[in-house]
PDBQT receptor file of N, H, CA, C and O in Angstrom, charges set to zero:
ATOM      1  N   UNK A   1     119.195 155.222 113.206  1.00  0.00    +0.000 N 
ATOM      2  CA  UNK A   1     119.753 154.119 112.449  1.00  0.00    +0.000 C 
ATOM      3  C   UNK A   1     118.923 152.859 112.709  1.00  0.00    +0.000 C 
ATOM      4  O   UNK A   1     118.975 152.437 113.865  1.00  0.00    +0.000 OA
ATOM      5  N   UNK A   2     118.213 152.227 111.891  1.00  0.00    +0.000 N 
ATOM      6  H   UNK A   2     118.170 152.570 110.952  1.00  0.00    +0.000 HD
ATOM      7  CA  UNK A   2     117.577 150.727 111.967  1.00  0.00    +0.000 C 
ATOM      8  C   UNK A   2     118.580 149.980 111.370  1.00  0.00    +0.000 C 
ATOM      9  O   UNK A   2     119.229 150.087 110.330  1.00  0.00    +0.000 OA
ATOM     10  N   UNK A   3     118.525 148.860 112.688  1.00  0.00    +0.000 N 
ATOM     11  H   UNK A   3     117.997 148.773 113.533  1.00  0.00    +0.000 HD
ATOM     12  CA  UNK A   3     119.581 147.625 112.805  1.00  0.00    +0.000 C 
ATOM     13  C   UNK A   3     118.741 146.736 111.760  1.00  0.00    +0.000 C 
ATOM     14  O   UNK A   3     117.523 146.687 111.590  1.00  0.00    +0.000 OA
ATOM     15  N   UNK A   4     120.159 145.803 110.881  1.00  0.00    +0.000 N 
ATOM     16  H   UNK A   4     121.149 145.843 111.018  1.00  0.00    +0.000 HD
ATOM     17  CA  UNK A   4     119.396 144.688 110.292  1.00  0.00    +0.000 C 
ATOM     18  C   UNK A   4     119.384 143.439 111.016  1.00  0.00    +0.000 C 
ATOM     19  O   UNK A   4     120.065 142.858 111.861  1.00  0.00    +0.000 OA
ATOM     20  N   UNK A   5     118.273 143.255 110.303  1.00  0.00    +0.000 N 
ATOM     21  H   UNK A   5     117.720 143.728 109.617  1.00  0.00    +0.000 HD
ATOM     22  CA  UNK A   5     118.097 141.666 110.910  1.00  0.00    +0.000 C 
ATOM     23  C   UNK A   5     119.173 140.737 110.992  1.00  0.00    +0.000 C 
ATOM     24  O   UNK A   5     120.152 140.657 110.250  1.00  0.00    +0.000 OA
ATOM     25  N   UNK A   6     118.922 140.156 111.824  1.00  0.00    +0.000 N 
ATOM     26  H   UNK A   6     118.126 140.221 112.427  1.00  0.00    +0.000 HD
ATOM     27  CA  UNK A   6     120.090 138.869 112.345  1.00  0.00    +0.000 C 
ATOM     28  C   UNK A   6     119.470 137.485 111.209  1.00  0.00    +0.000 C 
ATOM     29  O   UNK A   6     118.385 137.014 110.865  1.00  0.00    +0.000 OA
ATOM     30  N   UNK A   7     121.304 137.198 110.877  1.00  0.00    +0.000 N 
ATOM     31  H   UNK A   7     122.185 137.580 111.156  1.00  0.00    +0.000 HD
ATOM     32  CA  UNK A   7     120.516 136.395 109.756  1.00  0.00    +0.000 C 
ATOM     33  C   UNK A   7     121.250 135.161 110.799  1.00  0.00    +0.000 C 
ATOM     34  O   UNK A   7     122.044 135.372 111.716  1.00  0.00    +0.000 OA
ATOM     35  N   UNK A   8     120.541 133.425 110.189  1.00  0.00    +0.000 N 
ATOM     36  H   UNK A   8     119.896 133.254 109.443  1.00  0.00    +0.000 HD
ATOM     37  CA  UNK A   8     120.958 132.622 111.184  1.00  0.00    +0.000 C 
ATOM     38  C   UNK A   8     122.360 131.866 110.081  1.00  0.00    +0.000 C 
ATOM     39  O   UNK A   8     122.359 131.743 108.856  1.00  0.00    +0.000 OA
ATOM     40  N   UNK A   9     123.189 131.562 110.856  1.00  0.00    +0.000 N 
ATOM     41  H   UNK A   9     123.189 131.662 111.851  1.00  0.00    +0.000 HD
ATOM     42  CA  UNK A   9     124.367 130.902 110.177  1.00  0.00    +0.000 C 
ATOM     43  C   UNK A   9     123.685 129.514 108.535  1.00  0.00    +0.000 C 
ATOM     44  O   UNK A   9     122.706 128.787 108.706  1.00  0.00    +0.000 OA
ATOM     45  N   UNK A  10     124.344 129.521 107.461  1.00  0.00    +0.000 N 
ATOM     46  H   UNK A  10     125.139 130.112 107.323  1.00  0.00    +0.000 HD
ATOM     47  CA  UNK A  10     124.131 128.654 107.255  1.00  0.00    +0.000 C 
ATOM     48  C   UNK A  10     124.020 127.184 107.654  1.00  0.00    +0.000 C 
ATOM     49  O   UNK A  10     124.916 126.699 108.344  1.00  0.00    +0.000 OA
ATOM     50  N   UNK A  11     122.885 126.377 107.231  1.00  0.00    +0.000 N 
ATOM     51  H   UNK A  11     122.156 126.771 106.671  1.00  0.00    +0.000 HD
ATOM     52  CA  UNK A  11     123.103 124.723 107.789  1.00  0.00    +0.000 C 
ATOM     53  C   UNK A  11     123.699 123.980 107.034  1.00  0.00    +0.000 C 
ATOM     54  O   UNK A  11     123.802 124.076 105.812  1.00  0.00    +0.000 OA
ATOM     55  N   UNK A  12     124.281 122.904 107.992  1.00  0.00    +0.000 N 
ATOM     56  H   UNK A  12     124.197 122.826 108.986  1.00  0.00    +0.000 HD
ATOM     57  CA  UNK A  12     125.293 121.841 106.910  1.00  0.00    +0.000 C 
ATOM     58  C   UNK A  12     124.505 121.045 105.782  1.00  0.00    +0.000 C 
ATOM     59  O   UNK A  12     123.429 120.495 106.014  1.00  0.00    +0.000 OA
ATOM     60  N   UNK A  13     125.082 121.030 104.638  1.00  0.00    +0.000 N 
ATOM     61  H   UNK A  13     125.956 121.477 104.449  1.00  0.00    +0.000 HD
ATOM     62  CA  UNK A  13     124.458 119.876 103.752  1.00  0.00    +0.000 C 
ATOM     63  C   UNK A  13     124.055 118.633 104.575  1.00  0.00    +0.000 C 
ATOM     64  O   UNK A  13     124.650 118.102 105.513  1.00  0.00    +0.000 OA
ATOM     65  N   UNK A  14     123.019 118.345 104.045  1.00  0.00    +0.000 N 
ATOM     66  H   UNK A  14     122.535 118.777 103.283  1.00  0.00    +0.000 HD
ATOM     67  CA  UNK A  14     122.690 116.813 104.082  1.00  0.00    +0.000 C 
ATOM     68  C   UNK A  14     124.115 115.690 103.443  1.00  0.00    +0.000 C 
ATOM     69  O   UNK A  14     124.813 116.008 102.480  1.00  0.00    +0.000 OA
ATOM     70  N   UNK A  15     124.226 114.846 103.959  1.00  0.00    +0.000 N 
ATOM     71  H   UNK A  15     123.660 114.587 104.741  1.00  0.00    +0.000 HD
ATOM     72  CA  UNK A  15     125.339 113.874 103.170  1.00  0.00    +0.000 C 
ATOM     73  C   UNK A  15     124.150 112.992 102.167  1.00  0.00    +0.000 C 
ATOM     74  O   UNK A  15     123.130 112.413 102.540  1.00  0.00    +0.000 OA
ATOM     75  N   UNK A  16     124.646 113.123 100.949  1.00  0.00    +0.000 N 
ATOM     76  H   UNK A  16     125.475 113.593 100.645  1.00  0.00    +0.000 HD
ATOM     77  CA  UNK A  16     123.973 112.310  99.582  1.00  0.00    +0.000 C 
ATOM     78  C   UNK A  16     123.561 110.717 100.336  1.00  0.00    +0.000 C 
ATOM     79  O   UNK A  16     124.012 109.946 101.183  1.00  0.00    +0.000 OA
ATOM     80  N   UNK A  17     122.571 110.823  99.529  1.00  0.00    +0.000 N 
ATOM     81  H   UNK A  17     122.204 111.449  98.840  1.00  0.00    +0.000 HD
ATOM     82  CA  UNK A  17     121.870 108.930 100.164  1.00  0.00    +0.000 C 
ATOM     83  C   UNK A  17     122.741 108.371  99.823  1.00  0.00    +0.000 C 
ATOM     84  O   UNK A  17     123.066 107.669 100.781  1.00  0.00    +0.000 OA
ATOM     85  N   UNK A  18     123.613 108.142  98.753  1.00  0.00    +0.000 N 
ATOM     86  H   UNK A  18     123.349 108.711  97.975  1.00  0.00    +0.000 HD
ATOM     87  CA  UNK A  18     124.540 107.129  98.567  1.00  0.00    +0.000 C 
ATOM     88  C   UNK A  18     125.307 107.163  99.775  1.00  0.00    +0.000 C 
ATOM     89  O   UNK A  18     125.772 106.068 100.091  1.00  0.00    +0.000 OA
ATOM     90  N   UNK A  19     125.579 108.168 100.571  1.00  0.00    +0.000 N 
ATOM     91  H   UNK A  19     125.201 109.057 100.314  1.00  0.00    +0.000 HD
ATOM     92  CA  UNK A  19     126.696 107.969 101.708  1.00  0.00    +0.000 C 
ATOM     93  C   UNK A  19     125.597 106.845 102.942  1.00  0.00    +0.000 C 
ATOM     94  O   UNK A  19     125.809 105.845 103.628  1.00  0.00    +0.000 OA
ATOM     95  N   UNK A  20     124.374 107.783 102.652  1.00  0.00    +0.000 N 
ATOM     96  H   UNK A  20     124.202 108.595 102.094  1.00  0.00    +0.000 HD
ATOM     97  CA  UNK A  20     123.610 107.359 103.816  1.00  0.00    +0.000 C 
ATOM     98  C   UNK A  20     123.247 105.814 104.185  1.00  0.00    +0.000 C 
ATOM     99  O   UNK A  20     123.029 105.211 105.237  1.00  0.00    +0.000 OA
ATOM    100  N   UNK A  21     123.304 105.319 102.209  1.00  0.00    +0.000 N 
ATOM    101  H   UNK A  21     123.481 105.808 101.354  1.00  0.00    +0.000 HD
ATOM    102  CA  UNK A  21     122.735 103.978 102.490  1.00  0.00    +0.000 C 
ATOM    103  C   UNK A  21     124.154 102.772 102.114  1.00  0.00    +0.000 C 
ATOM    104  O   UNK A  21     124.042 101.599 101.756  1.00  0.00    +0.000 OA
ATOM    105  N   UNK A  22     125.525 103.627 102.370  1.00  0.00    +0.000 N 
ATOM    106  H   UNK A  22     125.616 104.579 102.662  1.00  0.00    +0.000 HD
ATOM    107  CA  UNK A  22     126.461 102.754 102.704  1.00  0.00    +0.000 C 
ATOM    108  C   UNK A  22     126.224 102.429 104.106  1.00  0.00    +0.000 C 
ATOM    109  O   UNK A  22     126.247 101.333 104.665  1.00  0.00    +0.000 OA
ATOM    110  N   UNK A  23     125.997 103.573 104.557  1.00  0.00    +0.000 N 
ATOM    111  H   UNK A  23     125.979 104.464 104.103  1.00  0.00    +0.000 HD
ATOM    112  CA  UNK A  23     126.401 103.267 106.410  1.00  0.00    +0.000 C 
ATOM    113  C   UNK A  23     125.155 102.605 106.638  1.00  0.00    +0.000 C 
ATOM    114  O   UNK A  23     125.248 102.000 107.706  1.00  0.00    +0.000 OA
ATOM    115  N   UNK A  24     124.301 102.483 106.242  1.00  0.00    +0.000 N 
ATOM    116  H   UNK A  24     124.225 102.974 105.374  1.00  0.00    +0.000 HD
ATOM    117  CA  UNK A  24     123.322 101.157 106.444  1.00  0.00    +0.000 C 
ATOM    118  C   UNK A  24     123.678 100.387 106.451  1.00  0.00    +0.000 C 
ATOM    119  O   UNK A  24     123.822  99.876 107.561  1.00  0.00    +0.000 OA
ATOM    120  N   UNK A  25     123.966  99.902 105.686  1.00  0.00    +0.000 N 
ATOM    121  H   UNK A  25     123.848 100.318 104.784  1.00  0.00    +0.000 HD
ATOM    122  CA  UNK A  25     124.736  98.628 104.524  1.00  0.00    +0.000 C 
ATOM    123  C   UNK A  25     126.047  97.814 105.734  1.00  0.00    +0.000 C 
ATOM    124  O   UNK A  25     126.221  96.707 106.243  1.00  0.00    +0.000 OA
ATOM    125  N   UNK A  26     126.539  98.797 105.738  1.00  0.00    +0.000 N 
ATOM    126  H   UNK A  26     126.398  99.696 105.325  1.00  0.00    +0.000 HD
ATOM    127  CA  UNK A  26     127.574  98.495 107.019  1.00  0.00    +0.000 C 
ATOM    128  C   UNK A  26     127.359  98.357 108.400  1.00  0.00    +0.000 C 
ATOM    129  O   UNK A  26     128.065  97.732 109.192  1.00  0.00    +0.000 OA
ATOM    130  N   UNK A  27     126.041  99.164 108.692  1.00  0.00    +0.000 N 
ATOM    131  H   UNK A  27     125.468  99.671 108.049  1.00  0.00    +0.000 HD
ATOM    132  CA  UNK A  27     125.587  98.788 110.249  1.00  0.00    +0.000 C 
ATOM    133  C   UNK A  27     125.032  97.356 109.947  1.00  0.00    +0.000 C 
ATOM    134  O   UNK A  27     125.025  96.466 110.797  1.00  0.00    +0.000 OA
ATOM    135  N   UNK A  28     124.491  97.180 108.462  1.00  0.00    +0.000 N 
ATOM    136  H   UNK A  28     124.496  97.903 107.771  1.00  0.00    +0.000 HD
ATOM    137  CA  UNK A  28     123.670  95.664 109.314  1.00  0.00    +0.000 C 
ATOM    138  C   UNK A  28     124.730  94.606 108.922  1.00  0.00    +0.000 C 
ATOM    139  O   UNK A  28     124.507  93.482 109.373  1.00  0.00    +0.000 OA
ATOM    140  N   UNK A  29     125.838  94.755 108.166  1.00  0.00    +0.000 N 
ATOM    141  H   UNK A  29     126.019  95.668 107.799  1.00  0.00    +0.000 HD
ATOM    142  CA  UNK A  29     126.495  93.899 107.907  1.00  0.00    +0.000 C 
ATOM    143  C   UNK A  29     127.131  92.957 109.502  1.00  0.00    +0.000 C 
ATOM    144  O   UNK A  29     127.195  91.796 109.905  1.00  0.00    +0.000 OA
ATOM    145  N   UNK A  30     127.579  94.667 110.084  1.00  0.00    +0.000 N 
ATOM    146  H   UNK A  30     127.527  95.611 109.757  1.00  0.00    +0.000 HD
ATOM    147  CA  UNK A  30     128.024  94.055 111.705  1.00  0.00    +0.000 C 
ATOM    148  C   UNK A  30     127.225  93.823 112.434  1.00  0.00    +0.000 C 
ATOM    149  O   UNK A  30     127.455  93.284 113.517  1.00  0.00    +0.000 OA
ATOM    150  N   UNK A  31     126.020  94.186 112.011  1.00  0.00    +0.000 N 
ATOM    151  H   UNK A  31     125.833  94.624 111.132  1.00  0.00    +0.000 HD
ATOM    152  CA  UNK A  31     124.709  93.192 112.796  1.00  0.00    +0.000 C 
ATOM    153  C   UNK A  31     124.862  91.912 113.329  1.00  0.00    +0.000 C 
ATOM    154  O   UNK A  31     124.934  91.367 114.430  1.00  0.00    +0.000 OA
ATOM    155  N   UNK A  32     124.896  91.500 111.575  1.00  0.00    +0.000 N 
ATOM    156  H   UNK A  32     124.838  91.942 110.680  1.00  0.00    +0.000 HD
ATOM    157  CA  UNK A  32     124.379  89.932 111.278  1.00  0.00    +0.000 C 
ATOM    158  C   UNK A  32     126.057  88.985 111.346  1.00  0.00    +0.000 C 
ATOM    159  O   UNK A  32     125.991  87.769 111.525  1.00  0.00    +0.000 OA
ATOM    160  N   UNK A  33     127.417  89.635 111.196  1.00  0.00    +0.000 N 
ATOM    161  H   UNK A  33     127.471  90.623 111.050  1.00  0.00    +0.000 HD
ATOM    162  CA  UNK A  33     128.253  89.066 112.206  1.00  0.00    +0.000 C 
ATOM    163  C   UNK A  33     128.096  88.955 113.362  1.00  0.00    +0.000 C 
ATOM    164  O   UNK A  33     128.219  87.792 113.746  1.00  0.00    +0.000 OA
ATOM    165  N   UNK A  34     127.766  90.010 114.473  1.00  0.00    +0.000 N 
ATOM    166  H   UNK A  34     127.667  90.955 114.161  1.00  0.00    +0.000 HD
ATOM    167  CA  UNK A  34     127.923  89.851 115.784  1.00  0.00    +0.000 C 
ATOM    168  C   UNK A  34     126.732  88.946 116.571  1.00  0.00    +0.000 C 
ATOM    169  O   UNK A  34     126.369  88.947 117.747  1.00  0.00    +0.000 OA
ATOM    170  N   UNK A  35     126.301  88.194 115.426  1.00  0.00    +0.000 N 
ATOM    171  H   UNK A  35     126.596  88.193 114.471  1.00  0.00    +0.000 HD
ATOM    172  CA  UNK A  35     124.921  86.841 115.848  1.00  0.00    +0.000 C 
ATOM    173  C   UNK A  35     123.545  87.403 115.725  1.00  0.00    +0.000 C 
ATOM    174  O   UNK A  35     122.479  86.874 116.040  1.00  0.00    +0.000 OA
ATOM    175  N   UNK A  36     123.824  88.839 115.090  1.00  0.00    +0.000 N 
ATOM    176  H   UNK A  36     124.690  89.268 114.834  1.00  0.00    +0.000 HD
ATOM    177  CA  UNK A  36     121.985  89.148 115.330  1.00  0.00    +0.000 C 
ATOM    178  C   UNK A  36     121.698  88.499 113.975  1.00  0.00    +0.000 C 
ATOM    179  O   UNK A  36     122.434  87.904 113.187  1.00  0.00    +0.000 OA
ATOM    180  N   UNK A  37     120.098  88.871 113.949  1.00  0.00    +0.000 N 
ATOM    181  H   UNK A  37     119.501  89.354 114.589  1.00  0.00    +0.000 HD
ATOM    182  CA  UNK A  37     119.073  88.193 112.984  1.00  0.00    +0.000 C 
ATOM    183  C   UNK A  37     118.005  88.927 112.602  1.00  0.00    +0.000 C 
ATOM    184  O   UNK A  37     117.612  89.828 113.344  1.00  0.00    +0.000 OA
ATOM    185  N   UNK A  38     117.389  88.669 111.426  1.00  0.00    +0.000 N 
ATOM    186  H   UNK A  38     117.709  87.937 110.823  1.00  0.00    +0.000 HD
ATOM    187  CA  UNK A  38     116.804  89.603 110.531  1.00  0.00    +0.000 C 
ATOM    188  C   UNK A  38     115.471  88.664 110.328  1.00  0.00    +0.000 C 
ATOM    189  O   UNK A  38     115.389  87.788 109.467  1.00  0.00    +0.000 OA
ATOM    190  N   UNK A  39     114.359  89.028 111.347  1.00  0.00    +0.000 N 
ATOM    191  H   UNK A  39     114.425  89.740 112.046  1.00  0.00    +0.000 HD
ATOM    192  CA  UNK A  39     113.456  88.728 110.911  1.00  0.00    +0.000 C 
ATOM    193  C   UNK A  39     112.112  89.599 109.686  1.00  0.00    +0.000 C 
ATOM    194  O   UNK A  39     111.735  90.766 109.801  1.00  0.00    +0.000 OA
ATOM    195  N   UNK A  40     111.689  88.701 108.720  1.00  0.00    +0.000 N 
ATOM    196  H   UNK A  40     111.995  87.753 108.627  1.00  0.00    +0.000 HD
ATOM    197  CA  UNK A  40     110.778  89.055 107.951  1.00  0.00    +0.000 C 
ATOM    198  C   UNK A  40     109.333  89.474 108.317  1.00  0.00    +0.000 C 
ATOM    199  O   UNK A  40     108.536  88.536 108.282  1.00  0.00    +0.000 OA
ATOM    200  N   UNK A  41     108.982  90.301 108.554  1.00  0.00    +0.000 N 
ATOM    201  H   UNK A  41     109.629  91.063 108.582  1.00  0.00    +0.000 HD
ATOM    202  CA  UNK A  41     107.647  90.588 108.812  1.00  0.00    +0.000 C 
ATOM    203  C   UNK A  41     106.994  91.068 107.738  1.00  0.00    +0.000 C 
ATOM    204  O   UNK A  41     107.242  92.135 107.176  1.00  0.00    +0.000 OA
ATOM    205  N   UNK A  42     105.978  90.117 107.384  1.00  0.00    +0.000 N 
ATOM    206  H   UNK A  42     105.777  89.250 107.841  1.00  0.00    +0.000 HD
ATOM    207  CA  UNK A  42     104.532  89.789 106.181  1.00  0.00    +0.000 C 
ATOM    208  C   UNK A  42     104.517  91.599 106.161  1.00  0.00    +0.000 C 
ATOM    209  O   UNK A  42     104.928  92.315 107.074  1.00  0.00    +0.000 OA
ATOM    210  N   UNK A  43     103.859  92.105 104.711  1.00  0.00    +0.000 N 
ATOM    211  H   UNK A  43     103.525  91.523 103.969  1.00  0.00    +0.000 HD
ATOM    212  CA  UNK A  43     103.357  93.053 104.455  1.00  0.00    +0.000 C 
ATOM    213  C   UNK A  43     102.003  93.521 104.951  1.00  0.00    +0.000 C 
ATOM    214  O   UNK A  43     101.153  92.636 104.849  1.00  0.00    +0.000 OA
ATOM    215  N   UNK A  44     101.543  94.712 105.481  1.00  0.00    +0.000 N 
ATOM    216  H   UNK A  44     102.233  95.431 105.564  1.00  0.00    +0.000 HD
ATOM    217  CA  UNK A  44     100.525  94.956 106.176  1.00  0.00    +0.000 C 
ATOM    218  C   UNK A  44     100.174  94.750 107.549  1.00  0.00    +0.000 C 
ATOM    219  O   UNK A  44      99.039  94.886 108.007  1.00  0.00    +0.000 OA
ATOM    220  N   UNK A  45     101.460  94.329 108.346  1.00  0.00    +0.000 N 
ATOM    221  H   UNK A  45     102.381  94.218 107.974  1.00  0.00    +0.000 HD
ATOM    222  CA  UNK A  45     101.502  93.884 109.731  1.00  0.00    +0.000 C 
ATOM    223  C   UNK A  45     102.701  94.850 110.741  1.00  0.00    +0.000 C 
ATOM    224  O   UNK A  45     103.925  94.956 110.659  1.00  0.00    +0.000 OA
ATOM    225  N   UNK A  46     101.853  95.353 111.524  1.00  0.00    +0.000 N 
ATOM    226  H   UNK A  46     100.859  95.267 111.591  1.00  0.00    +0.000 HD
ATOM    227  CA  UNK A  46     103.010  96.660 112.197  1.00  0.00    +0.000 C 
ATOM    228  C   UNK A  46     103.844  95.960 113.665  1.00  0.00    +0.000 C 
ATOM    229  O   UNK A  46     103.498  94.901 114.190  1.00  0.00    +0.000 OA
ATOM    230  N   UNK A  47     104.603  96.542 113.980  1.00  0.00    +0.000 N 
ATOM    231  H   UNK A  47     104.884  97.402 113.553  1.00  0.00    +0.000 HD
ATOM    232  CA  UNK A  47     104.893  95.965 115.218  1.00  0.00    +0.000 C 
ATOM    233  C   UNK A  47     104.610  96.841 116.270  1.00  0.00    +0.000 C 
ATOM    234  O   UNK A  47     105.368  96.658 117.224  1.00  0.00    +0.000 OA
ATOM    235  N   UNK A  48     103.803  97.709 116.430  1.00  0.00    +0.000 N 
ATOM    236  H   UNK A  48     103.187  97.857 115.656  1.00  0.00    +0.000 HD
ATOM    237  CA  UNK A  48     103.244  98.385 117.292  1.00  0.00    +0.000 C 
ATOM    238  C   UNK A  48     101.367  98.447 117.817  1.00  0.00    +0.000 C 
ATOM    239  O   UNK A  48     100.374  98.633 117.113  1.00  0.00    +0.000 OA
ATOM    240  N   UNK A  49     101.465  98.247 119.050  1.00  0.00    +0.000 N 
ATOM    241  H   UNK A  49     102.271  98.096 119.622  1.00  0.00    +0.000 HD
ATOM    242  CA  UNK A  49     100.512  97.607 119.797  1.00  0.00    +0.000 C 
ATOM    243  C   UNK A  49      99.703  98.757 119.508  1.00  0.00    +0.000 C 
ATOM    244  O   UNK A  49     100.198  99.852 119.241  1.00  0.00    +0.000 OA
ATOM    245  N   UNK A  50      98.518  98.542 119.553  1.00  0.00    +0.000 N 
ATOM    246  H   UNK A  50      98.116  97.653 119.770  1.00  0.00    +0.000 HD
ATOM    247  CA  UNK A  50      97.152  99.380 120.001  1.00  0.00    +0.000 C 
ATOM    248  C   UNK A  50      96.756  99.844 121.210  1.00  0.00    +0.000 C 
ATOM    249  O   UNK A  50      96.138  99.233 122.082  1.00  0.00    +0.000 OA
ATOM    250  N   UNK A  51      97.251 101.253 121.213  1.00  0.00    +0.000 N 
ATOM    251  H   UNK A  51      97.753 101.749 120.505  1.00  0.00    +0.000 HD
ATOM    252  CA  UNK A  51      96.597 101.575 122.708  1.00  0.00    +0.000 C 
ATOM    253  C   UNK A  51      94.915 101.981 123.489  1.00  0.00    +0.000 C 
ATOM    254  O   UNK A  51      94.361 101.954 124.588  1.00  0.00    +0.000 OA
ATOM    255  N   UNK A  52      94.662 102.320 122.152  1.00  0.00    +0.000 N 
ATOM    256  H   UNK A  52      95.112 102.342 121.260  1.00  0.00    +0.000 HD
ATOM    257  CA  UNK A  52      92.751 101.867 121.987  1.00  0.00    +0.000 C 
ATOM    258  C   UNK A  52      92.567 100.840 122.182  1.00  0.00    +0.000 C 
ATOM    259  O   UNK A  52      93.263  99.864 121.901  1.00  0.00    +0.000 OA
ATOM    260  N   UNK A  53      91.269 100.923 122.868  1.00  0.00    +0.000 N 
ATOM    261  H   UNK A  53      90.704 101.715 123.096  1.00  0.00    +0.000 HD
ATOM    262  CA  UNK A  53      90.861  99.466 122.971  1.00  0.00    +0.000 C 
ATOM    263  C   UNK A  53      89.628  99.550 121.423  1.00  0.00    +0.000 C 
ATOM    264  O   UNK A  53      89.543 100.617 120.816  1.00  0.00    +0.000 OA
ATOM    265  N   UNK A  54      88.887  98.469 121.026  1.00  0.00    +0.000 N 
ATOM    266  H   UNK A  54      88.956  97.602 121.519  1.00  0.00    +0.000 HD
ATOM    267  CA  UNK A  54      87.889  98.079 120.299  1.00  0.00    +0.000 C 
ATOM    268  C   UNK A  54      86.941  99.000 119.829  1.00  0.00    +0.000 C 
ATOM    269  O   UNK A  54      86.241  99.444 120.739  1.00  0.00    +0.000 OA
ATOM    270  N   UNK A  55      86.703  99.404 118.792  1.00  0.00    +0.000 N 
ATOM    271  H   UNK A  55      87.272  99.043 118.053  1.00  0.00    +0.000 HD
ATOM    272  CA  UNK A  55      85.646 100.595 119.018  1.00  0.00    +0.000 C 
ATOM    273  C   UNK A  55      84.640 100.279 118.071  1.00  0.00    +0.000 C 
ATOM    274  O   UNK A  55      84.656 100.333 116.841  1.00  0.00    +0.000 OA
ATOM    275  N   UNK A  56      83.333  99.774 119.269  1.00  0.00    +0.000 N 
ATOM    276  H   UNK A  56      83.320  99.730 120.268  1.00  0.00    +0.000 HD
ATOM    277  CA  UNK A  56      81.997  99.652 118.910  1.00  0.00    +0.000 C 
ATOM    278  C   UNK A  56      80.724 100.668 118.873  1.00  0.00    +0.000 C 
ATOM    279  O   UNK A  56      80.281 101.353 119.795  1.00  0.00    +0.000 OA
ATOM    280  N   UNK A  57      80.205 100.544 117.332  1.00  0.00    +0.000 N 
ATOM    281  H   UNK A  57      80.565  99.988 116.582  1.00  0.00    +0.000 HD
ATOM    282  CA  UNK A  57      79.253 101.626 117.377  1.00  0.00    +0.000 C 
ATOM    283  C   UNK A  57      78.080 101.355 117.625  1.00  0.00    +0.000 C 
ATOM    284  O   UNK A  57      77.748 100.196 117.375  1.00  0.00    +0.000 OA
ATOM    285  N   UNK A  58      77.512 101.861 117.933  1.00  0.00    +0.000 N 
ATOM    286  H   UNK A  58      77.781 102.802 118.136  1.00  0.00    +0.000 HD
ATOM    287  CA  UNK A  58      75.584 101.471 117.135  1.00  0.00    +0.000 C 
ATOM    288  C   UNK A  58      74.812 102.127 116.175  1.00  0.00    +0.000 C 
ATOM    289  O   UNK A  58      74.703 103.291 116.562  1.00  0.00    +0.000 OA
ATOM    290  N   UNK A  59      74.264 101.982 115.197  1.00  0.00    +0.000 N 
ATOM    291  H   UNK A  59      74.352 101.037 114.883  1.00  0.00    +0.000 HD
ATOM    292  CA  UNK A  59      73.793 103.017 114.542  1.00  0.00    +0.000 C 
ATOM    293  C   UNK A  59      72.261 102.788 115.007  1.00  0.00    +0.000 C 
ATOM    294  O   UNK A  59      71.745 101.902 115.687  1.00  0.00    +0.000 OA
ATOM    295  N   UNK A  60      71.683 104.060 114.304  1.00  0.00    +0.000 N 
ATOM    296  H   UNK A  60      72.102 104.781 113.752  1.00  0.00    +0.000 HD
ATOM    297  CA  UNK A  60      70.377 103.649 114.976  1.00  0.00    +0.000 C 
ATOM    298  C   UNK A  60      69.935 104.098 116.591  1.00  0.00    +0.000 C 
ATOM    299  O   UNK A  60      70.699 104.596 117.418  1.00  0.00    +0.000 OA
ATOM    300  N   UNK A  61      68.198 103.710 116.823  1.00  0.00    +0.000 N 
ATOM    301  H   UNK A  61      67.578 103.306 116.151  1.00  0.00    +0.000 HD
ATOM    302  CA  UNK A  61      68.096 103.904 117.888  1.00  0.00    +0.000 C 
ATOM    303  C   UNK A  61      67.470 102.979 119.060  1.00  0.00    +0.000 C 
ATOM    304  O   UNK A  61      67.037 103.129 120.202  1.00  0.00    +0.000 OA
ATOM    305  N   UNK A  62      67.751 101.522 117.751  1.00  0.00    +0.000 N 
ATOM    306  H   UNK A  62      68.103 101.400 116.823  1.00  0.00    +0.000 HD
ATOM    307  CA  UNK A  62      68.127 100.133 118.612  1.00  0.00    +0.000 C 
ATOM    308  C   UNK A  62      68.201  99.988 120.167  1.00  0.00    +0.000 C 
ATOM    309  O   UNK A  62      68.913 100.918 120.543  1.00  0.00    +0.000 OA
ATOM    310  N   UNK A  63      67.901  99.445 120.961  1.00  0.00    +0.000 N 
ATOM    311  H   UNK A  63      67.322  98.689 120.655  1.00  0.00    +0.000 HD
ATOM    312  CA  UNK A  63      68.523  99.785 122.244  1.00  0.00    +0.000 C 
ATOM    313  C   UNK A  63      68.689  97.948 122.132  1.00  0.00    +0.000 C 
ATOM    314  O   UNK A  63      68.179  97.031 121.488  1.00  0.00    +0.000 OA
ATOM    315  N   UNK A  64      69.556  98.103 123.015  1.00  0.00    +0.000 N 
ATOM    316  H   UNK A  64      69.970  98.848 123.537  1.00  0.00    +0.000 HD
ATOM    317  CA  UNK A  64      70.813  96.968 123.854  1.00  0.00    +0.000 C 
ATOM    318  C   UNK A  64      69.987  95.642 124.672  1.00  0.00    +0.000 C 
ATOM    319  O   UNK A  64      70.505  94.635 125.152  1.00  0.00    +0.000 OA
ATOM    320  N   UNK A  65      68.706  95.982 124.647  1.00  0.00    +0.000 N 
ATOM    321  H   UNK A  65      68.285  96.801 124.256  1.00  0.00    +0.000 HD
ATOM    322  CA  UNK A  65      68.020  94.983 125.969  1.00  0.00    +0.000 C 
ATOM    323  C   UNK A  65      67.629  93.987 125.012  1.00  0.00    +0.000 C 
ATOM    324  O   UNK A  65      67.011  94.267 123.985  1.00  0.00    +0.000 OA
ATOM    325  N   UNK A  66      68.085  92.484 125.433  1.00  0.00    +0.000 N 
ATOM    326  H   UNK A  66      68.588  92.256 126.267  1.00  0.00    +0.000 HD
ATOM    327  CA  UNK A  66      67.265  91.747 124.252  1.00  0.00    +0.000 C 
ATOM    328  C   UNK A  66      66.254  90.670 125.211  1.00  0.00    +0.000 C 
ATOM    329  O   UNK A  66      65.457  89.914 124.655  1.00  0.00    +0.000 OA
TER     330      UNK A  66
């Protein structure tokens, strides 16, 4: 006798974005009662640091001594 495969339980629906982007809507509402603040940050500007440092090339076979 060959056993069948094990099937895995179904997964729960996703809840529709409309649910998702009430409870947004409502987290920042009690945000911005409980004294927080919503700053604007310009387009094209991240808030995460660079853990590289600078990266300089040379092309060529130039050398460095001047």
């Amino acid at each position: 006798m060959v056993a069948k495969p094990r099937t895995q339980p179904s997964k729960k629906k996703q809840p529709a974005a409309t649910e998702t982007s009430l409870s947004i809507e409502e987290q920042t509402k009690a945000f911005l009662e409980s004294g927080g603040e919503v700053t604007k940050i310009n387009s094209g500007i991240s808030g995460q640091q660079s853990m590289a440092g600078p990266k300089h090339i040379t092309l060529g076979n130039k050398s460095r001594e001047s």
